[in-house]
BADO-981368 format. One record per residue (C-alpha): residue in one letter; x, y, z. Coordinates in steps of 0.001 Angstrom, whole numbers, plus 500000, padded with zeros to 6 digits. Layout:
BEGIN
+------+--------+--------+--------+
! resn !     px !     py !     pz !
+------+--------+--------+--------+
!    a !      X !      Y !      Z !
...
+------+--------+--------+--------+
END
This chain:
BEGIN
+------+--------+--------+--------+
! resn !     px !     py !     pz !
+------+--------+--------+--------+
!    x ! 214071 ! 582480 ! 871720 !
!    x ! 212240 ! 583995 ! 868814 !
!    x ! 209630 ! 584874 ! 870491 !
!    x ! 211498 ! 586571 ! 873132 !
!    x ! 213569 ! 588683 ! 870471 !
!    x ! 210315 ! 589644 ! 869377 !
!    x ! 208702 ! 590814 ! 872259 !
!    x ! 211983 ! 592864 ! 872802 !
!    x ! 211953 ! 594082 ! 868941 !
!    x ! 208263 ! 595172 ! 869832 !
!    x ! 209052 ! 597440 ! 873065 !
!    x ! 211791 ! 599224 ! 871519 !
!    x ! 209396 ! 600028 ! 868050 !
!    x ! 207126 ! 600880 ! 871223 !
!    x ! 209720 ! 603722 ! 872144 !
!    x ! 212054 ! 602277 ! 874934 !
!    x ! 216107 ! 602910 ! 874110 !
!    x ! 217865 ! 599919 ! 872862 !
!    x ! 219839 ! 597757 ! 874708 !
!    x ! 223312 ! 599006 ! 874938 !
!    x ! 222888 ! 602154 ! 874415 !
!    x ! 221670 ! 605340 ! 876397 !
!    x ! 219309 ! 607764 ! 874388 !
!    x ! 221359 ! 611599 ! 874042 !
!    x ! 219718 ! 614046 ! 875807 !
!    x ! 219539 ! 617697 ! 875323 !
!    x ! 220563 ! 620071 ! 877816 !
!    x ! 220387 ! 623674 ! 876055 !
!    x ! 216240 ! 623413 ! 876457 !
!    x ! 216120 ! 621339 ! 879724 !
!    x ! 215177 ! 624716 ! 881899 !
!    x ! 212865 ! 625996 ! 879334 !
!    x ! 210909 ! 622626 ! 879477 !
!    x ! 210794 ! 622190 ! 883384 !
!    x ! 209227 ! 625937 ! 883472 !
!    x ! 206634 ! 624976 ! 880871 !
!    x ! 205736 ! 621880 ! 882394 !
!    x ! 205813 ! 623478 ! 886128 !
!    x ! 203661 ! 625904 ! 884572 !
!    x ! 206493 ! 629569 ! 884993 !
!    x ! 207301 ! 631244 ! 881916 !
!    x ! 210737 ! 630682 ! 880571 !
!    x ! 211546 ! 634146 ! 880551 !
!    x ! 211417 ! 636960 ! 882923 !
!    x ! 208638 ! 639606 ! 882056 !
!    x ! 210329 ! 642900 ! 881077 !
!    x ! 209759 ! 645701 ! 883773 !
!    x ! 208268 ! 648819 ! 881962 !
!    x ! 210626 ! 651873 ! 882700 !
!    x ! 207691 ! 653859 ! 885011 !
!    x ! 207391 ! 650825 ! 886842 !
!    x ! 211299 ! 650756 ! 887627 !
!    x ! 210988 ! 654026 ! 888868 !
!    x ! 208045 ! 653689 ! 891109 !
!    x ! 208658 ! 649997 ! 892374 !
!    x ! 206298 ! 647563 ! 892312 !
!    x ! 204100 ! 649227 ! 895504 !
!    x ! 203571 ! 652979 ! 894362 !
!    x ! 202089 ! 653611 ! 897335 !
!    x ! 205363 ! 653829 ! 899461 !
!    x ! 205988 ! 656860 ! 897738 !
!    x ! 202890 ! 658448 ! 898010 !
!    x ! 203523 ! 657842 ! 902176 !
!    x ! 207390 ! 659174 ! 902231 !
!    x ! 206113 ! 662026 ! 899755 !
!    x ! 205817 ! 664488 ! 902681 !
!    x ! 209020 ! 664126 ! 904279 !
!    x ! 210809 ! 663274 ! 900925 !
!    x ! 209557 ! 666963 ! 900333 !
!    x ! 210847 ! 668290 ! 903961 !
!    x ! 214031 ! 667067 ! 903456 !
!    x ! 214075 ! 668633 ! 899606 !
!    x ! 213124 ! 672153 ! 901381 !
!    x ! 215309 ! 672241 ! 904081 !
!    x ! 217887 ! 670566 ! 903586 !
!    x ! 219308 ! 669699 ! 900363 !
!    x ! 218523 ! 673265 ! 898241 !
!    x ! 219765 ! 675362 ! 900867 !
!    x ! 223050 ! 672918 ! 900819 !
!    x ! 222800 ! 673573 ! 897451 !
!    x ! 222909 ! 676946 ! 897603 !
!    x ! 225330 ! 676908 ! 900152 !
!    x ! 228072 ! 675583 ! 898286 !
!    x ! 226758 ! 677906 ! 895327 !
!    x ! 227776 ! 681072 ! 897465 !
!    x ! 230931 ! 679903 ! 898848 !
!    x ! 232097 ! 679736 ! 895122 !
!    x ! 230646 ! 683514 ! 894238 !
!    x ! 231404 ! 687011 ! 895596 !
!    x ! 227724 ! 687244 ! 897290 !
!    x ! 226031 ! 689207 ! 899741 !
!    x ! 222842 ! 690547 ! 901177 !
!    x ! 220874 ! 692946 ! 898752 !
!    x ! 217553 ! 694723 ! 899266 !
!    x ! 214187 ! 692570 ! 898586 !
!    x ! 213914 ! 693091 ! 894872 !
!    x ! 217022 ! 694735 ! 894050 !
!    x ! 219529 ! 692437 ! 891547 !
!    x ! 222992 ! 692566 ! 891499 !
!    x ! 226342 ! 690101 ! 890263 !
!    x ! 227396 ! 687505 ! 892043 !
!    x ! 230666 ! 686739 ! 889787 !
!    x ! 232415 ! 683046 ! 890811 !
!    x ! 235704 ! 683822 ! 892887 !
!    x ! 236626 ! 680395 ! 892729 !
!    x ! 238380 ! 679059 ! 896334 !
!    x ! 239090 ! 682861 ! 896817 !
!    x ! 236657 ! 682711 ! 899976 !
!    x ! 237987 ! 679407 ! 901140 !
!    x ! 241541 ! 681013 ! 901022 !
!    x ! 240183 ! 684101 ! 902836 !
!    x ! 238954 ! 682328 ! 905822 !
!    x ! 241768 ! 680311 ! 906591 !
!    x ! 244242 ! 682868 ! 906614 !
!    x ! 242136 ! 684013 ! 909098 !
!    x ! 243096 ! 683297 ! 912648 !
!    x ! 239524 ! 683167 ! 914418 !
!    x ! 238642 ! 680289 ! 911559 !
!    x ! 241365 ! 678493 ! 912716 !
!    x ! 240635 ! 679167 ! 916734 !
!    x ! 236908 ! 677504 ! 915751 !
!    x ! 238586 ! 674616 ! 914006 !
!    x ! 240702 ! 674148 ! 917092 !
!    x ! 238512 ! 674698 ! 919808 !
!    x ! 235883 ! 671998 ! 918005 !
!    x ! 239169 ! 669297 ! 917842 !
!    x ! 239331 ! 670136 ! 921323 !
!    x ! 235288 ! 669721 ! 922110 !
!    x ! 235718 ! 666024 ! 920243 !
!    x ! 238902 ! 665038 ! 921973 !
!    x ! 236977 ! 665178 ! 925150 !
!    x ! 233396 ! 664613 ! 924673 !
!    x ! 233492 ! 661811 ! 922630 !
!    x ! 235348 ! 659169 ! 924633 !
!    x ! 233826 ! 660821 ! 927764 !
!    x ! 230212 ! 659874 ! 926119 !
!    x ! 231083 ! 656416 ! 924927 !
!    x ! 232614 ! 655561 ! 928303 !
!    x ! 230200 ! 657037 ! 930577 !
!    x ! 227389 ! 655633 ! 928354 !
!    x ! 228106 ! 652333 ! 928480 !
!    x ! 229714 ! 651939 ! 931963 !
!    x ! 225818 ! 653490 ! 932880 !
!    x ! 223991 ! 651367 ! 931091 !
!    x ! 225786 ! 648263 ! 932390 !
!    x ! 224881 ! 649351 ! 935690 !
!    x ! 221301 ! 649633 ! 934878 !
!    x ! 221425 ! 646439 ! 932865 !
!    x ! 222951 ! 644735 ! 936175 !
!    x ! 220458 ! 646682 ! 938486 !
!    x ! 217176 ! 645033 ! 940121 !
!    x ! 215598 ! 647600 ! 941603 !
!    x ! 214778 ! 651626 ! 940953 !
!    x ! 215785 ! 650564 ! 937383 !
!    x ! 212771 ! 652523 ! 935586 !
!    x ! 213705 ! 655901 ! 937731 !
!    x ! 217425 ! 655990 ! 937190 !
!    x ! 216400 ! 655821 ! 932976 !
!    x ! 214001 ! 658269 ! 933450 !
!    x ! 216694 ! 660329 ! 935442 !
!    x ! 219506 ! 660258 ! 933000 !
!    x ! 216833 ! 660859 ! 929915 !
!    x ! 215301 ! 664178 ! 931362 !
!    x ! 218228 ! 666575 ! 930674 !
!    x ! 218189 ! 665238 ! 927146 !
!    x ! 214675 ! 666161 ! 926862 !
!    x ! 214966 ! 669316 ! 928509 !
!    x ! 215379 ! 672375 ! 926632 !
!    x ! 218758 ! 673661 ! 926607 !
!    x ! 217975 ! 677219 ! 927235 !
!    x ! 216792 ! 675678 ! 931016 !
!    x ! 219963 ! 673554 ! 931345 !
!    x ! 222360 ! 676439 ! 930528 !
!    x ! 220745 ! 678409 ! 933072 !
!    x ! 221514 ! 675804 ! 935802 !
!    x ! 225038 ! 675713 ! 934994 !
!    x ! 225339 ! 679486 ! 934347 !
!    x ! 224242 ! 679322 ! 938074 !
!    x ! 226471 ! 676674 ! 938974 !
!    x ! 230087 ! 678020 ! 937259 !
!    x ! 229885 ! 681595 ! 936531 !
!    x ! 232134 ! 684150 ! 939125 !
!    x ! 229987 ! 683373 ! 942456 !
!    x ! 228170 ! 680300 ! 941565 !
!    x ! 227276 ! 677397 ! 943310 !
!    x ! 230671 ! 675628 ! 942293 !
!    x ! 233199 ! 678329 ! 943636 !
!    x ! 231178 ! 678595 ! 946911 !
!    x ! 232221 ! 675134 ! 947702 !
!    x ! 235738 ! 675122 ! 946538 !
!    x ! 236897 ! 678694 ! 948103 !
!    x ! 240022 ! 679016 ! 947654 !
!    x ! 240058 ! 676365 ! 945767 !
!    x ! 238262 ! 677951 ! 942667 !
!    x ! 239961 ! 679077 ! 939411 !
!    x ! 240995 ! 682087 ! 938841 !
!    x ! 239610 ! 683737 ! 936556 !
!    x ! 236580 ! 681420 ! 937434 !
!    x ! 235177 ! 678843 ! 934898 !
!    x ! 233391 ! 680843 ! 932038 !
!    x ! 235913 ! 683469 ! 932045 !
!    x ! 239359 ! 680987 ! 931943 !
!    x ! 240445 ! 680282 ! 928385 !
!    x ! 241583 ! 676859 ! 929210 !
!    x ! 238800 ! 675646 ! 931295 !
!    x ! 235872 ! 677132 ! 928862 !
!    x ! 235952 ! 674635 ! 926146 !
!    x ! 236294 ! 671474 ! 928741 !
!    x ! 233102 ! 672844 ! 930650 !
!    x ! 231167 ! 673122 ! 927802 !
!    x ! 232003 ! 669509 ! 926510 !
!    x ! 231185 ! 668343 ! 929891 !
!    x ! 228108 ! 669737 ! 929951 !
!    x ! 227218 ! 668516 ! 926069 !
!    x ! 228293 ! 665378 ! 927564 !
!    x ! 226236 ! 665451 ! 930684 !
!    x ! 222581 ! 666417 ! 928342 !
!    x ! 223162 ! 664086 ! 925654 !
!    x ! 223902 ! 661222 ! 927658 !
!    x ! 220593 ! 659715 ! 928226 !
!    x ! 219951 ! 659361 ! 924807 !
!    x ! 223148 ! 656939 ! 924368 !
!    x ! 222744 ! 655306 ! 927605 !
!    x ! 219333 ! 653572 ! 926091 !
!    x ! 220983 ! 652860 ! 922983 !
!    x ! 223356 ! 650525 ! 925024 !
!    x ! 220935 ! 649408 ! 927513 !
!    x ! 218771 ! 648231 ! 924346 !
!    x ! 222053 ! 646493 ! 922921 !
!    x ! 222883 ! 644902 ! 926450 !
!    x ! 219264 ! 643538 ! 927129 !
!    x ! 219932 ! 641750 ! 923659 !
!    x ! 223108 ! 639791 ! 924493 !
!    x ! 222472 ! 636114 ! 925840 !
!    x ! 223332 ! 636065 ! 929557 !
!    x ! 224989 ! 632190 ! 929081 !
!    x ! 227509 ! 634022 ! 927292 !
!    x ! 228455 ! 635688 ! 930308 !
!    x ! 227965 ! 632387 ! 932591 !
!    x ! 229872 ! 630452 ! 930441 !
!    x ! 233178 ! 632871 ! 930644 !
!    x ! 232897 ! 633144 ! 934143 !
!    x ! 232432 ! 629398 ! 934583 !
!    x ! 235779 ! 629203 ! 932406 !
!    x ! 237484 ! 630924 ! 935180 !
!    x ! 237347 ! 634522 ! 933821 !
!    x ! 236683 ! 637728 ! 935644 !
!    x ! 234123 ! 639954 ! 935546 !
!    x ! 236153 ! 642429 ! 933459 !
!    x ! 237937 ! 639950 ! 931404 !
!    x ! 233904 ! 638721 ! 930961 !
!    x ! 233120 ! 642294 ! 929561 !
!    x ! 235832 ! 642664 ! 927506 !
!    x ! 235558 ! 639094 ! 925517 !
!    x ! 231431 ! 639321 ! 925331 !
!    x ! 229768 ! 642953 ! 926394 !
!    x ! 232207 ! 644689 ! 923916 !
!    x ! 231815 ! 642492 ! 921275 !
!    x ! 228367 ! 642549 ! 921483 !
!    x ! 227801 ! 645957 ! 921398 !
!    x ! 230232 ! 647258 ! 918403 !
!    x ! 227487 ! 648434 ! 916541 !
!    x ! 225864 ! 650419 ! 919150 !
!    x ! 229647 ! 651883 ! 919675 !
!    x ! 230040 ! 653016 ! 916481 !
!    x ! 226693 ! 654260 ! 916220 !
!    x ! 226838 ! 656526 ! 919671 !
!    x ! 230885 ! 657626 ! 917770 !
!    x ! 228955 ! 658584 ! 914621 !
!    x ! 226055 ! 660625 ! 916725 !
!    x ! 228706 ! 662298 ! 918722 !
!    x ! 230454 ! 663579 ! 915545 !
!    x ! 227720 ! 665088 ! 914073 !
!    x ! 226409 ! 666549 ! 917238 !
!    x ! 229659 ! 667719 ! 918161 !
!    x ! 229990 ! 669492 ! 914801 !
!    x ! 226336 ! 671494 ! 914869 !
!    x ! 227702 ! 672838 ! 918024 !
!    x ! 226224 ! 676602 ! 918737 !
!    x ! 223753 ! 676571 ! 921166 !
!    x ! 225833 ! 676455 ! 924522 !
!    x ! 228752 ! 678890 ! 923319 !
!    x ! 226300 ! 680878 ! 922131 !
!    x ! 224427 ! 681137 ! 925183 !
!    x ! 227558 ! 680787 ! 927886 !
!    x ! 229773 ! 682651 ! 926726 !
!    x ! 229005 ! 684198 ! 922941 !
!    x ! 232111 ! 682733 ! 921862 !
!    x ! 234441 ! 684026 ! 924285 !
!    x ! 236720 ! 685239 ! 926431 !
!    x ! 238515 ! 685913 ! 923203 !
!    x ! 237376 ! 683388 ! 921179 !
!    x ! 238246 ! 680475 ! 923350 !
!    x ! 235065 ! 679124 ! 923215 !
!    x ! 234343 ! 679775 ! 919428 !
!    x ! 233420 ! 676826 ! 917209 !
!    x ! 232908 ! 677013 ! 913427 !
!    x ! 228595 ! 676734 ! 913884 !
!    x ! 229139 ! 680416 ! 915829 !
!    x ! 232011 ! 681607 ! 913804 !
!    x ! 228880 ! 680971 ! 910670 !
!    x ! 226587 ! 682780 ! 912678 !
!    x ! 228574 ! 685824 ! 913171 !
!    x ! 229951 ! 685814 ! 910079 !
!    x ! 227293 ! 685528 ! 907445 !
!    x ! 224683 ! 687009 ! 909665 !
!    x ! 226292 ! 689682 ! 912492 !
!    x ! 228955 ! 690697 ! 909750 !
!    x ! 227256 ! 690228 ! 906527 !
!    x ! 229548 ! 688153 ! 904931 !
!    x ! 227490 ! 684954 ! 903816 !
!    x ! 230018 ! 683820 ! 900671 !
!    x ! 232896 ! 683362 ! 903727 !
!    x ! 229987 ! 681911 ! 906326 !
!    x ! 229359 ! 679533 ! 903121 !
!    x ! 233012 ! 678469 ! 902846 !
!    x ! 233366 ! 677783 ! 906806 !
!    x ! 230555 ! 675516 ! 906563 !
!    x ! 231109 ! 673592 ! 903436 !
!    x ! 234758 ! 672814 ! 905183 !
!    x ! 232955 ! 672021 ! 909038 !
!    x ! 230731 ! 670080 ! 906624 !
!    x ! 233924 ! 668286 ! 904837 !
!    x ! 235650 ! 667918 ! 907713 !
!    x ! 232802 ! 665732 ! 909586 !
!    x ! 232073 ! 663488 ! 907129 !
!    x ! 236027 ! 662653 ! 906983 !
!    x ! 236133 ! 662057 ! 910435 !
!    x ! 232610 ! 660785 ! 910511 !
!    x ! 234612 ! 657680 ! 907908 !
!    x ! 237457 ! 657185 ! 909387 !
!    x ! 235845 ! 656761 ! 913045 !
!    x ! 233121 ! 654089 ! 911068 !
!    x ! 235938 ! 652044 ! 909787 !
!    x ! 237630 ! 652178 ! 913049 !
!    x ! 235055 ! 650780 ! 915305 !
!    x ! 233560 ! 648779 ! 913063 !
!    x ! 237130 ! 646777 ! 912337 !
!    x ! 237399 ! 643229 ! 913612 !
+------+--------+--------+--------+
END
C-alpha cells in the first residue's frame, strides 16, 4: 500500500491533477492559444485606408477605369446638371457670353404641369405601359415556350423574332409607315373595313399602334431571356405534375411560372425603362401628333428644351419622367418578385 501511495504521490508531483478533482481551465485565452499553436495570428491585420479604397486586387479598377469614366461623362454630370437647370431660370446664351441663372425653386416644375401638353405626354406614356407591357411579358413567354417545346426549325424561328430587334428602327418605321398610313398595305385589305381617319391620323388608335409596334421590335430580345430561363428548369418537374394527374396548364402555372419569376420581373423592369426613353417612333410616325395624341414626355423634352428653347422646363419634365420610372420601376420589382 505504501508503495502504491507513492507511486501515485510521484505522478501527481509529475504534473497529473489529483484525484478528485478536475484542474480549472481558462477560457478568456483559449482562442488566442489555438491560433498560436495552429500557427494564425490572434488578431486580424489592420487594413491601411488606401487599401480599403482600392480592394485588395487594384487591378479591377484599372480594367473598369474606362467605362467607370463613360458612365461619369455621359451620364451622371449631365444628370447632374440636369437637375441643376430645372432648379434655375436658364437658357441658351451665345458661346462665350455669361449671364444669371438665379434658382426659381419648383417654379419650372409648377410651370409645366399647369401645362396641358405635359400632362397629354404623361398620359399618353400611362397609356403606352398599360398596353405594351403585359402585351410583352405575355407574348414573350407564351413564344419562348413554344420554342422551348419545339424540335425542329428551332434555330430559325430565334433568329426570326431577334432580327427586328437588331434592326435599326429608322428601317422598321418605314415598313409600318408603309403598312398603316392613309393607303397602306393594311387599309387595302380591310376596305371598308379601315378606320377612319386611318391609323396614324386617329387619336385613339395612334398610341395603341405605336405600342404594338415597340412591342413587336423589342420582343426578341425578351423571348431569349425566357427561353434561357426555360432551358434551365428540370423537365421531371414537369413529368412529375403531369404524372400527378395535372394538366398541361395547371403544369405551367405550378412549375414554368415559378421558375421563371426572375426573368418576369426582369423583362417588367426592361419594359419600364424602355417604355419611358420613348422618342424614336413618335418622333418619326407621327412628330407627336395628330394633336398631341401621340406625344410622350422624351418628345415633349425634345421640343421643349431644344425646338422652343426652353431647357430649365425640358429639365423639369425629365427629372419628373425620371421620378416617375423609378417609382413605378419599385413598385412593379416588389410586385413580381412577391411570393
Amino acid at each position: 500500500m505504501k508503495s502504491l501511495r507513492d507511486s501515485l504521490d510521484g505522478t501527481q508531483a509529475a504534473g497529473a491533477p489529483p484525484r478528485g478533482r478536475h484542474p480549472r481551465r481558462s477560457t478568456r485565452h483559449a482562442p488566442q492559444a489555438a491560433a498560436h499553436e495552429s500557427g494564425a495570428p490572434g488578431r486580424r491585420p489592420r487594413v491601411s485606408r488606401l487599401e480599403r479604397w482600392l480592394g485588395t486586387s487594384p487591378l479591377g479598377l484599372v480594367l473598369t477605369a474606362p467605362y467607370t469614366g463613360y458612365v461619369l461623362v455621359v451620364f451622371i454630370i449631365p444628370f447632374g446638371v440636369g437637375v441643376w437647370m430645372a432648379f434655375h431660370d436658364y437658357f441658351f446664351t451665345a458661346p462665350g457670353v455669361s449671364a444669371p441663372h438665379p434658382f426659381v425653386g419648383f417654379d419650372n416644375f409648377t410651370e409645366v404641369l399647369g401645362e396641358k401638353s405635359t400632362r397629354r405626354a404623361f398620359a399618353n406614356l400611362g397609356l403606352f405601359m398599360a398596353i405594351n407591357i403585359p402585351l410583352t411579358v405575355v407574348l414573350a413567354l407564351a413564344l419562348a415556350s413554344a420554342l422551348n417545346a419545339a424540335t425542329h426549325w428551332r434555330g430559325f424561328f430565334r433568329v426570326a423574332y431577334y432580327v427586328p430587334y437588331v434592326t435599326a428602327s429608322v428601317a422598321t418605321l418605314a415598313v409600318w409607315l408603309f403598312l398603316f398610313n392613309g393607303s397602306g398595305a393594311v387599309n387595302n385589305v380591310l376596305g371598308s373595313w379601315a378606320p377612319d381617319p386611318s391609323w396614324l391620323a386617329n387619336k385613339q388608335l395612334v398610341m395603341p399602334l405605336i405600342a404594338v409596334y415597340v412591342t413587336w421590335k423589342q420582343l426578341g430580345f425578351y423571348i431569349l431571356l425566357y427561353l434561357a430561363a426555360l432551358q434551365n428548369v428540370p423537365k421531371e418537374l414537369h413529368e412529375a405534375a403531369l404524372t400527378d394527374g395535372a394538366g398541361r396548364w395547371q403544369a405551367f402555372r405550378a412549375v414554368t411560372l415559378p421558375a421563371v419569376r426572375p426573368v418576369t420581373s426582369l423583362v417588367v423592369l426592361l419594359s419600364i425603362i424602355t417604355a419611358g426613353q420613348i422618342f424614336t417612333e413618335p418622333f418619326l410616325l407621327t412628330g407627336g401628333g395628330p394633336s398631341g395624341a401621340s406625344l410622350t414626355p422624351a418628345l415633349l423634352v425634345y421640343q421643349r428644351g431644344i425646338e422652343q428653347g426652353e431647357p430649365d422646363a425640358a429639365a423639369a419634365i425629365g427629372l419628373i419622367l425620371v421620378t416617375g420610372v423609378l417609382v413605378i420601376a419599385t413598385v412593379a420589382r416588389r410586385v413580381t418578385e412577391r411570393d
